[in-house]
C-alpha positions in Angstrom: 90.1 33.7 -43.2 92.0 31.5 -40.6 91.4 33.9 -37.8 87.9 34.2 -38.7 87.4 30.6 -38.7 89.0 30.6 -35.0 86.6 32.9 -33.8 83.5 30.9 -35.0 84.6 28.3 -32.9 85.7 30.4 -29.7 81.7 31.8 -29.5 80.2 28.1 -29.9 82.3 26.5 -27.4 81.4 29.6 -25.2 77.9 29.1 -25.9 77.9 25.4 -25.3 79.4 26.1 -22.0 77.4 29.0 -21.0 74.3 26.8 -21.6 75.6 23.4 -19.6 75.8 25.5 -16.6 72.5 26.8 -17.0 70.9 26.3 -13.7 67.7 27.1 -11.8 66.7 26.9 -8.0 62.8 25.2 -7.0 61.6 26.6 -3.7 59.4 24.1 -1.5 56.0 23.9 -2.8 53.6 25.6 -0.7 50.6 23.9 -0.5 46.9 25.5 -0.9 45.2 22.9 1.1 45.4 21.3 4.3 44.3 17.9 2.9 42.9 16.8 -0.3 39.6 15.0 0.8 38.2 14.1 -3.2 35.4 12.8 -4.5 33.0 12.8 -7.4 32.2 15.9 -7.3 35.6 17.7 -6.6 39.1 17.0 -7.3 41.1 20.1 -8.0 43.9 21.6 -5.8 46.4 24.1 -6.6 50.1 24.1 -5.3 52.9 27.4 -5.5 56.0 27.9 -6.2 59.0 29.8 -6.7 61.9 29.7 -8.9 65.5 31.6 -10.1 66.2 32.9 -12.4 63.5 33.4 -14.6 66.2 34.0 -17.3 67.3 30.7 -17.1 64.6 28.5 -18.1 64.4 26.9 -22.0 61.6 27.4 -24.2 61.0 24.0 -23.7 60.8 23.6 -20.1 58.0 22.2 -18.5 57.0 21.7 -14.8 56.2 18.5 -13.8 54.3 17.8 -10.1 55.2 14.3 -8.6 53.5 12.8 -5.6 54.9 10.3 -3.2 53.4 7.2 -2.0 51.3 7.4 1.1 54.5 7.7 3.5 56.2 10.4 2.3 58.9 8.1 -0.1 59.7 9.2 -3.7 61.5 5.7 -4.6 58.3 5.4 -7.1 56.7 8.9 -7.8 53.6 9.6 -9.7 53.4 12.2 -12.1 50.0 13.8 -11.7 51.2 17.1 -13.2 52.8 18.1 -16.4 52.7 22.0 -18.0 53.1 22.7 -21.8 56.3 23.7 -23.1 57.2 27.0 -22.2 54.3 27.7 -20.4 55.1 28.8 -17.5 57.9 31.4 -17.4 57.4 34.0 -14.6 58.0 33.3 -10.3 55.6 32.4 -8.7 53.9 30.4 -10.7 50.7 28.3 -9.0 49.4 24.9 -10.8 46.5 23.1 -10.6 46.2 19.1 -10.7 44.1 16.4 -9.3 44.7 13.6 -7.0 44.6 9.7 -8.3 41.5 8.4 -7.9 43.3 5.2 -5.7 44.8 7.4 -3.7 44.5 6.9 0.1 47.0 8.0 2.9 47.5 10.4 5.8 51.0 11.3 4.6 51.2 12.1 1.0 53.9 14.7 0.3 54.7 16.4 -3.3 57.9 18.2 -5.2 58.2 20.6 -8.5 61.2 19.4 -11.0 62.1 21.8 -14.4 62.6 19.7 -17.2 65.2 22.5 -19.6 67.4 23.3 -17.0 66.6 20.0 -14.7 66.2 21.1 -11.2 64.1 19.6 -8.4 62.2 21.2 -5.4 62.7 19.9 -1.9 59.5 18.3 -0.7 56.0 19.9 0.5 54.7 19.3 4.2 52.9 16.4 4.6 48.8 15.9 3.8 46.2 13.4 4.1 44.9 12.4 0.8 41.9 10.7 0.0 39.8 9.5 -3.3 36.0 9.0 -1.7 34.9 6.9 -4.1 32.1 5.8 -2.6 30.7 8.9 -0.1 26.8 8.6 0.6 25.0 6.8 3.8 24.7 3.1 2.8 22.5 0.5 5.3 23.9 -2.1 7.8 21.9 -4.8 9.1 19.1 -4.6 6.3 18.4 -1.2 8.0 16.7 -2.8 11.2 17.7 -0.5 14.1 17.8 -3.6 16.8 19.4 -6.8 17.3 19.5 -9.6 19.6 21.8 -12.1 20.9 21.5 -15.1 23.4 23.3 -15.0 26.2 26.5 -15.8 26.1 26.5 -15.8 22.5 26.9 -12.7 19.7 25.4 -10.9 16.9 27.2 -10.8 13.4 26.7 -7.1 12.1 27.3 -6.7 8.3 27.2 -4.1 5.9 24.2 -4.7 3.7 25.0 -5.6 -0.5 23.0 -4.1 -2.4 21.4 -3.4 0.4 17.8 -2.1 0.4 16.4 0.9 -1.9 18.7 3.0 -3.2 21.2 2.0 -0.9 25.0 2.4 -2.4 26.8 -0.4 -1.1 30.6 0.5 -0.2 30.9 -3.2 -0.4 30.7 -2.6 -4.7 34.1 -0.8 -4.6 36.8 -3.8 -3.5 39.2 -1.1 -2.4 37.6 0.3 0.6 38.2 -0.4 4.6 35.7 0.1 7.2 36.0 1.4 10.9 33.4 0.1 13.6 32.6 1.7 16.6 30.3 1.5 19.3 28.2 4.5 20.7 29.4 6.1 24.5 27.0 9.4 24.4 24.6 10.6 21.8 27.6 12.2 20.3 30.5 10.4 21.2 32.1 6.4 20.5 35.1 4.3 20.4 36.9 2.8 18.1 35.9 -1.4 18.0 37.2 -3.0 14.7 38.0 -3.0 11.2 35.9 -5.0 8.4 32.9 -5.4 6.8 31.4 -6.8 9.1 31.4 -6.9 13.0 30.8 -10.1 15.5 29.4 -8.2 19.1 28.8 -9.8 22.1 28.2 -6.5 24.5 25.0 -4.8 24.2 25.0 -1.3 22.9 24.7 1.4 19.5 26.7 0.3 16.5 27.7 1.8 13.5 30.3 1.6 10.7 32.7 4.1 8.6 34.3 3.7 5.5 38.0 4.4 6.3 39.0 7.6 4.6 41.1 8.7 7.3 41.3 12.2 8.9 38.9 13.6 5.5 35.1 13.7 7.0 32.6 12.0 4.8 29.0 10.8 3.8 29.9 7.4 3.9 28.6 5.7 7.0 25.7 3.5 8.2 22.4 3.2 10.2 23.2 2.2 13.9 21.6 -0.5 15.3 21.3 -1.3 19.3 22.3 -4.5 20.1 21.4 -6.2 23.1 21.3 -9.9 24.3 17.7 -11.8 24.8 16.9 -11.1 28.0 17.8 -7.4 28.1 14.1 -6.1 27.5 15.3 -5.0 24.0 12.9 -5.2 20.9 14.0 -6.3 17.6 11.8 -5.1 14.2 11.1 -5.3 10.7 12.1 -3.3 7.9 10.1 -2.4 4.8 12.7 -1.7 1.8 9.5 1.1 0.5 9.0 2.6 3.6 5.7 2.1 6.4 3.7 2.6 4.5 4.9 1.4 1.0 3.3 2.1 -2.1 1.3 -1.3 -3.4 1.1 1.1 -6.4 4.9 0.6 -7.3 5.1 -2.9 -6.4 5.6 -5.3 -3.8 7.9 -4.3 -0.2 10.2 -6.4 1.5 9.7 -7.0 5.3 13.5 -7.6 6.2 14.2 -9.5 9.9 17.6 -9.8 12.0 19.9 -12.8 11.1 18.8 -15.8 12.6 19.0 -19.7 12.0 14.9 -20.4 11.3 12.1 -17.8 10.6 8.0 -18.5 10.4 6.0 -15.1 9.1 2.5 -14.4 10.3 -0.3 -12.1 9.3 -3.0 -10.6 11.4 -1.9 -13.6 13.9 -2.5 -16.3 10.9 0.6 -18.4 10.3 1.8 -17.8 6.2 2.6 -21.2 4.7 5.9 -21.3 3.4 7.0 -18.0 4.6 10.4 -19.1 6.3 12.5 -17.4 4.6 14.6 -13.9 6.1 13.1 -11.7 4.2 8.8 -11.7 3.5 7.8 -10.0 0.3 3.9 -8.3 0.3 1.7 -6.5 -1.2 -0.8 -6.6 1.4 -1.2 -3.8 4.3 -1.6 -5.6 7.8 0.2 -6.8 10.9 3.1 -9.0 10.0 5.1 -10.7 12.5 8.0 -13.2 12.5 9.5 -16.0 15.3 13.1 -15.7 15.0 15.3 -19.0 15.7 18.6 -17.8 17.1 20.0 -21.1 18.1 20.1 -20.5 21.8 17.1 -18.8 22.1 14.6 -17.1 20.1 12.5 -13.4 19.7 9.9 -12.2 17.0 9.6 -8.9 15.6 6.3 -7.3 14.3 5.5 -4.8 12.1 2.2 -2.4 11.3 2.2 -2.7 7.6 0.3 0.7 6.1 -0.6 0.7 2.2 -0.2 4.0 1.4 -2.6 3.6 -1.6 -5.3 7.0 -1.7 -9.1 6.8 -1.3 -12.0 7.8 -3.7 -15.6 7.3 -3.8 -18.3 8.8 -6.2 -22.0 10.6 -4.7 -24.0 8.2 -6.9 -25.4 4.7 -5.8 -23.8 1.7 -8.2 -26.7 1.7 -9.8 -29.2 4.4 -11.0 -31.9 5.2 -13.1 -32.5 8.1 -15.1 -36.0 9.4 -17.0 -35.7 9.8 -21.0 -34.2 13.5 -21.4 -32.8 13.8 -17.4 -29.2 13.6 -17.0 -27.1 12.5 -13.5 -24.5 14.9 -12.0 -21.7 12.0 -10.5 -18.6 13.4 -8.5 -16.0 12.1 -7.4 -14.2 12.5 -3.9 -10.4 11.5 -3.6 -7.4 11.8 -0.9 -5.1 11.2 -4.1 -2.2 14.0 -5.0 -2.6 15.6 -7.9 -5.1 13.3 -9.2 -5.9 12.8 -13.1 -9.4 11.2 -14.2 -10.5 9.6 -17.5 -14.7 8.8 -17.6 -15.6 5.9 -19.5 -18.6 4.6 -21.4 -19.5 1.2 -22.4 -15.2 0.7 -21.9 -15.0 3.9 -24.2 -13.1 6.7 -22.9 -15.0 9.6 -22.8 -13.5 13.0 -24.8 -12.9 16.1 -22.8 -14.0 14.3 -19.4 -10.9 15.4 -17.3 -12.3 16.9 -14.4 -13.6 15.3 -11.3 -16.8 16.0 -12.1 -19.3 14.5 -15.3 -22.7 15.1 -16.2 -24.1 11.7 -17.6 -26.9 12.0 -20.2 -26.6 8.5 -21.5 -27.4 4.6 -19.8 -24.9 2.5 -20.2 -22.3 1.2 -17.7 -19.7 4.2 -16.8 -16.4 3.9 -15.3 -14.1 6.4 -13.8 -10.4 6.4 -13.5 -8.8 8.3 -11.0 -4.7 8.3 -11.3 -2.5 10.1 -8.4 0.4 11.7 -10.6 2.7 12.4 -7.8 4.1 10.2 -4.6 2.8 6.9 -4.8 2.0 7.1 -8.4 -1.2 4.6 -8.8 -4.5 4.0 -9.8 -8.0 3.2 -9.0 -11.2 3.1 -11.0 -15.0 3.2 -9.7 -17.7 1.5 -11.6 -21.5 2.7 -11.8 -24.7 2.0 -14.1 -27.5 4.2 -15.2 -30.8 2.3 -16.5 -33.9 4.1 -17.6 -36.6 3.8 -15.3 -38.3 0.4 -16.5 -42.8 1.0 -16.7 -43.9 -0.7 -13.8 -46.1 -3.7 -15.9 -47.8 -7.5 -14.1 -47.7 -9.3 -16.6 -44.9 -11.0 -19.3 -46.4 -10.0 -22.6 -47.1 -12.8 -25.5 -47.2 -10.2 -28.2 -45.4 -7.0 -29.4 -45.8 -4.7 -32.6 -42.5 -3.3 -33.3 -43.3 -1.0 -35.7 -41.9 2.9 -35.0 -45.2 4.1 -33.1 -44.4 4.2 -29.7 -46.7 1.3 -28.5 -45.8 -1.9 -27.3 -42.4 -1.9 -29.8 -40.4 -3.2 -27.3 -40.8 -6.3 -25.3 -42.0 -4.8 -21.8 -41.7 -7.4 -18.5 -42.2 -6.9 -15.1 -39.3 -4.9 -12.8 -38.5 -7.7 -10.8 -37.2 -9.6 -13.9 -35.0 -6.4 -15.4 -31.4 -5.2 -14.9 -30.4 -4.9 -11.5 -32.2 -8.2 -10.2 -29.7 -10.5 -11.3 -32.3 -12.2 -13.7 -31.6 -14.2 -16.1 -33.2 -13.5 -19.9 -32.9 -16.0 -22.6 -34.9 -15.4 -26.0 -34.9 -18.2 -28.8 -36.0 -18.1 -32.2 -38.5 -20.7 -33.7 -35.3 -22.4 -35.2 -34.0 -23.2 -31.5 -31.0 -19.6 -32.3 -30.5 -17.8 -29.1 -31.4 -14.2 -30.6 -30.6 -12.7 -26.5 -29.0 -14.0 -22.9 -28.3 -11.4 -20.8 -28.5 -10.8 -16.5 -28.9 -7.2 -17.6 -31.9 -6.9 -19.3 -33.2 -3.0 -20.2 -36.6 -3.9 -21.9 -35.3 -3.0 -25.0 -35.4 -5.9 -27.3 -35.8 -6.2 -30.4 -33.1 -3.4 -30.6 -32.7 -3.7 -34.2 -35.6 -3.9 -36.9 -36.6 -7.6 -37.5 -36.9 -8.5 -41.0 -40.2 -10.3 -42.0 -43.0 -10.0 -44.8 -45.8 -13.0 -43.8 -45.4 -14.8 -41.2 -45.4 -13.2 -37.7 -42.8 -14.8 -36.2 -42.2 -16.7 -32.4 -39.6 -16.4 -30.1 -39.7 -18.6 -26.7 -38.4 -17.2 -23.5 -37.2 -18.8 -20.2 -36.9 -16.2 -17.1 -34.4 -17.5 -14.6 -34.2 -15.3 -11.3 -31.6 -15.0 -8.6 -33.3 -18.2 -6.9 -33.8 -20.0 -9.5 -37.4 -19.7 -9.6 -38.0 -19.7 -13.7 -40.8 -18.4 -16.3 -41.6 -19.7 -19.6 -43.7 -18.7 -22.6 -43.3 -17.2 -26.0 -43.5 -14.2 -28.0 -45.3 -13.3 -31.3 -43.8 -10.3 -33.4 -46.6 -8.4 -35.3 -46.1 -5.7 -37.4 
């Protein structure tokens, strides 16, 4: 039993030091990537390596990636990798992992350790590293393409916040740097500053970068040409929709170059109050601005276009139709993908869709025409169709509105009916105004007036476009 008990002990304390020497060797990560340029939209890289011996690794190892800071230095590393237990057991092994979303540098490096046996890889080759967190076009100078100093003096370039549009403003992310540089052939420049914003005093093409390095990107602005007063060179004025804008989605804003006083004319009429920077419209035109730089001073001009569509309909505004005719009206639009609704008496009309409508009523018709797609907006066209009114001389004193087609309706001259402008007023023997209307359609009474005895009397008073005015009254017989 006591020799038993001594062997027990001689295989554990052979086991316990067979397993503290346990040992494994990390080659150098080899890299599959030249740089890791991130954004958005991508942010996966894999990395290989090697290790020996396979037999030596726990169960409960794990592979861990660390990254150093942007110089190469592991005094700090982060951990942007980390396998599952046992996971990976068989040389080579390749891992995937993404880069941290502050990371920016030209000379990131990265190692492999074991956790069951420890071990540690030498380091990989250097790369650039880059989070773009911000990587789409963005506007400087409220997208104006020119600018003007006085001489001797400078222009302050900035990059624009929000901007104008749907401009993404690198400006929202605090922990981006910018690169200016200035233009020396359509496809080459130099290097000027660093900042948001650039002071120039030499005329020439400007444009800003955000800083991410040797990784390309989206993120970069408009250029603008610079140029001192007396150089011959322009300035403008930007519309934030576009020349032309769309009224249909609201007002644009004319946008002019930084300045110390503005005044804002349209069509060559001064606009009171308008000396502000920026001009918000509505309105299509010429609009033009004096710009007080200090020193000296320019204007800028723009030919404002609404981009709003055209219709018109083939039948007068108003008509007149026989009992029993009907009016073909069309309409004629330069809108895309227009929609119509027909209306009549303000009451939309079923199944009237097309541009086309066959009218078989009178009554005042409206048509809506609505352009679905690119500047979505909306325009209407108004008409009127009247039966044609008997051509009579005389007002009439007396009418018999009894059902048999003669004389039941008050009948007066066509020079006094809808379409003149005339003026009809009708009251009752009590002094009630039974009708006032400018649109008379010698139809009243409309509805069946209720007496037994006496006929009654109504008194009118005619009052035409001049002024000029009839009076008289009516007696209702049955």
């Amino acid at each position: 039993m006591r020799n038993f008990t001594i062997n027990i002990i001689v295989l554990v304390l052979l086991s316990l030091t067979k397993n503290s020497y346990a040992q494994i060797v990390i080659g150098t990560p080899n890299l599959g990537f030249s740089q890791a340029c991130a954004s958005s939209s991508f942010n996966t890289y894999n990395v290989s390596f090697v290790f020996s011996p396979e037999s030596e690794l726990s169960s409960t190892n794990q592979f861990i990636i660390e990254l150093s800071d942007s110089t190469g230095d592991f005094a700090t590393p982060t951990t942007i990798y980390t396998s599952s237990e046992g996971a990976v057991t068989v040389s080579p092994a390749t891992l995937s992992f993404s880069i941290p979303t502050t990371i920016a540098g030209e000379a990131f490096k990265i190692r492999i350790k074991s956790t069951a046996p420890a071990a540690t890889s030498s380091n990989s080759v250097a790369f650039a590293a880059y989070y773009k967190i911000q990587d789409s076009p963005f506007s400087i100078n409220n997208l104006i393409s020119t600018a003007i100093y006085c001489s001797g003096g400078s222009y302050l370039l900035t990059i624009d916040n929000p901007g104008s549009g749907l401009n993404d403003s690198p400006l929202n992310y605090p922990s981006l740097t910018y690169n200016w540089f200035r233009e020396t052939s359509p496809s080459t420049s130099v290097f000027v500053s660093s900042g948001s914003s650039l002071l120039v005093n030499q005329s020439g093409i400007y444009f800003v970068e955000t800083d991410y390095g040797s990784c390309t990107s989206n993120s970069f602005s408009n250029r603008v040409t610079v140029g001192e007063a007396d150089s011959g060179i322009a300035t403008s004025i930007n519309s934030s929709f576009g020349n032309p804008f769309c009224s249909g989605a609201g007002p644009t804003t004319l946008s002019a170059i930084n300045g110390e006083s503005y005044q804002w004319f349209k069509d060559g009429t001064e606009i009171s109050g308008a000396t502000n920077q920026t001009h918000i419209t509505d309105e299509s035109g010429t609009f033009s601005v004096n710009i007080n730089l200090g020193n000296c001073s320019t204007n800028a001009s723009i030919d404002l276009q609404n981009n709003l569509f055209t219709s018109s309909i083939d039948v007068l505004e108003f008509n007149t139709i026989e009992p029993g005719e009907t009016l073909p009206v069309t309409v004629t639009t330069t809108a895309t993908n227009p929609e119509y609704k027909w209306y009549l008496n303000e009451t939309i009309i079923s199944g009237a869709v097309s541009n086309s409508y066959e009218a078989t009523e009178t009554g005042n018709y409206k048509v809506v025409i609505t352009e679905t797609s690119g500047c979505i907006s909306s325009s209407e066209i108004l008409f009127v169709i009247n039966t044609t009114f008997p051509d009579v001389t005389n007002i009439p004193n007396l009418i018999s509105p009894n059902g048999d087609g003669i004389n039941d309706t008050w009948i007066i001259p066509q020079e006094y009916v809808s379409g003149t402008n005339t003026e009809v007023i009708l009251i009752s023997s009590q002094g009630e105004i039974v009708l006032q209307t400018k649109d008379y359609l010698n139809n009243w009474p409309e509805n069946q007036l209720d007496f037994k005895y006496i006929n009654p009397v109504y008194y009118y008073i005619i009052t035409t476009q001049n002024q000029k005015t009839r009076k008289g009254s009516i007696t209702v017989v049955k």
